[in-house]
C-alpha positions in Angstrom: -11.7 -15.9 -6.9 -8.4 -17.5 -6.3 -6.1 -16.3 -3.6 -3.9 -15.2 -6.1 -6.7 -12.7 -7.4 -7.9 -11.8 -4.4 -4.2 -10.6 -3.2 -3.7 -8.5 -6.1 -7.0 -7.0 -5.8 -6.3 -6.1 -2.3 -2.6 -5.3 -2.8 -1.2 -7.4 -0.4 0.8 -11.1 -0.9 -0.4 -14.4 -0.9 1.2 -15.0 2.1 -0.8 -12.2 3.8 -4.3 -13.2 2.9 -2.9 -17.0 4.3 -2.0 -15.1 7.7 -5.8 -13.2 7.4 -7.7 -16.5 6.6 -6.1 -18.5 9.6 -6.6 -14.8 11.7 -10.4 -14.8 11.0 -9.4 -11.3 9.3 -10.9 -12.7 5.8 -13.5 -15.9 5.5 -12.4 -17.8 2.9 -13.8 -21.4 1.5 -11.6 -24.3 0.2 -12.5 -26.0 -3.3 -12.6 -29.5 -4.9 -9.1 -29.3 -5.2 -8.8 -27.8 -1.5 -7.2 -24.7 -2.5 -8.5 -21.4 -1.3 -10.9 -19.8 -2.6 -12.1 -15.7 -1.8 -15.5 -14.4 -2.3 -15.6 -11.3 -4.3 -18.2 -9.9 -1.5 -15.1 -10.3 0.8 -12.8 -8.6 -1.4 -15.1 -5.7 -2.0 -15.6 -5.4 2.4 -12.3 -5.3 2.7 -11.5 -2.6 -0.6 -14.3 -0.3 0.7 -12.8 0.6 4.0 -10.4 -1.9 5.5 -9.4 -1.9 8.8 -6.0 0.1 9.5 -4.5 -3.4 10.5 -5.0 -5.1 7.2 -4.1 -2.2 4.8 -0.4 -2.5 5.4 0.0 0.7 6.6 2.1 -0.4 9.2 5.2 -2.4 7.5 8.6 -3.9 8.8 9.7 -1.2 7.2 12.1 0.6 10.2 12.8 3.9 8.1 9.9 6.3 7.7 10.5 9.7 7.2 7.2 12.2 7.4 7.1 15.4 5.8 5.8 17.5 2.8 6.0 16.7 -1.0 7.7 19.4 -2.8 7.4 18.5 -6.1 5.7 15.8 -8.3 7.3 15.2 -12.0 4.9 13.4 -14.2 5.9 12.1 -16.9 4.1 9.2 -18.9 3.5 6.4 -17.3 5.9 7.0 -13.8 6.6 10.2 -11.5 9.1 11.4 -10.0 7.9 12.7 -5.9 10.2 14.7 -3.9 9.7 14.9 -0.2 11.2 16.7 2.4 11.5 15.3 5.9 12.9 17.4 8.4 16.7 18.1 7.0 16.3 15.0 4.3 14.7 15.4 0.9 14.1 12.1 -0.7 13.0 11.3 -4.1 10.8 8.4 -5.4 10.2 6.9 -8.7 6.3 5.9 -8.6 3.9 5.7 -10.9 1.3 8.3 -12.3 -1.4 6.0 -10.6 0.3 6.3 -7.3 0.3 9.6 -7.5 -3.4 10.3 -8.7 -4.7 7.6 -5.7 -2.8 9.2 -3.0 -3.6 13.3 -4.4 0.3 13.8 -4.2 0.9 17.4 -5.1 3.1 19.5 -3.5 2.3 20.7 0.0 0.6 17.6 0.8 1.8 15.6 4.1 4.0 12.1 3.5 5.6 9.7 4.6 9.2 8.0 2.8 9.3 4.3 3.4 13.4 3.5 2.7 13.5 -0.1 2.9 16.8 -1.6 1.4 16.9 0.8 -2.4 13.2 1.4 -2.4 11.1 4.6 -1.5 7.5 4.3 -1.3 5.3 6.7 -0.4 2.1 6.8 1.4 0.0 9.8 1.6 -0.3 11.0 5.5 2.2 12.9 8.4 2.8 9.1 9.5 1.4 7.3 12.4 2.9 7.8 16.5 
């Protein structure tokens, strides 16, 4: 598959998988052409359990802010999470899929990501 696809399966950038490839994180092969080209057997090593250091979990994001989701709004497509950390309660627009792959429901540990006007969410109390 292209790089292209194989970023979007993995959820990470272009850019990313480049960084990986010239890491030894992901093999990759170059084609006629010499663009990149991913294996899907590679994609699918990395979906099943990928190591913690290519998932993303970590980000340059500098504001994190672990605590418990009080509330999930569903509605259609998108949700509405509300999390409170410590004397902050944030809320995030995601969508429905977000919240069904992460089992947000309230009580469950988060963490807010504030970077610039976005809030994303990642299931979890956050790392040390």
């Amino acid at each position: 598959m292209s790089l292209g696809e194989a970023a979007k399966a993995l959820g990470v950038s272009v850019d990313t998988l480049r960084r990986w490839d010239r890491d030894g994180k992901i093999e990759t092969r170059r084609d006629a052409q010499n663009r990149r080209r991913v294996a899907a057997a590679e994609v699918e090593r990395l979906t099943e359990r990928p190591p913690r250091h290519l998932t993303g979990a970590r980000s340059s994001a500098r504001n994190r802010l672990s605590g418990v989701v009080r509330s999930v709004e569903v509605d259609g497509v998108m949700a509405l999470v509300e999390i409170e950390a410590g004397p902050f309660r944030l809320t995030a627009a995601v969508t429905r899929d977000s919240v069904d792959e992460l089992g947000l429901e309230p009580g469950v540990q988060a963490t807010a990501i504030v970077k610039a006007t976005s809030v994303m969410v990642e299931r979890g109390a956050g790392f040390a």
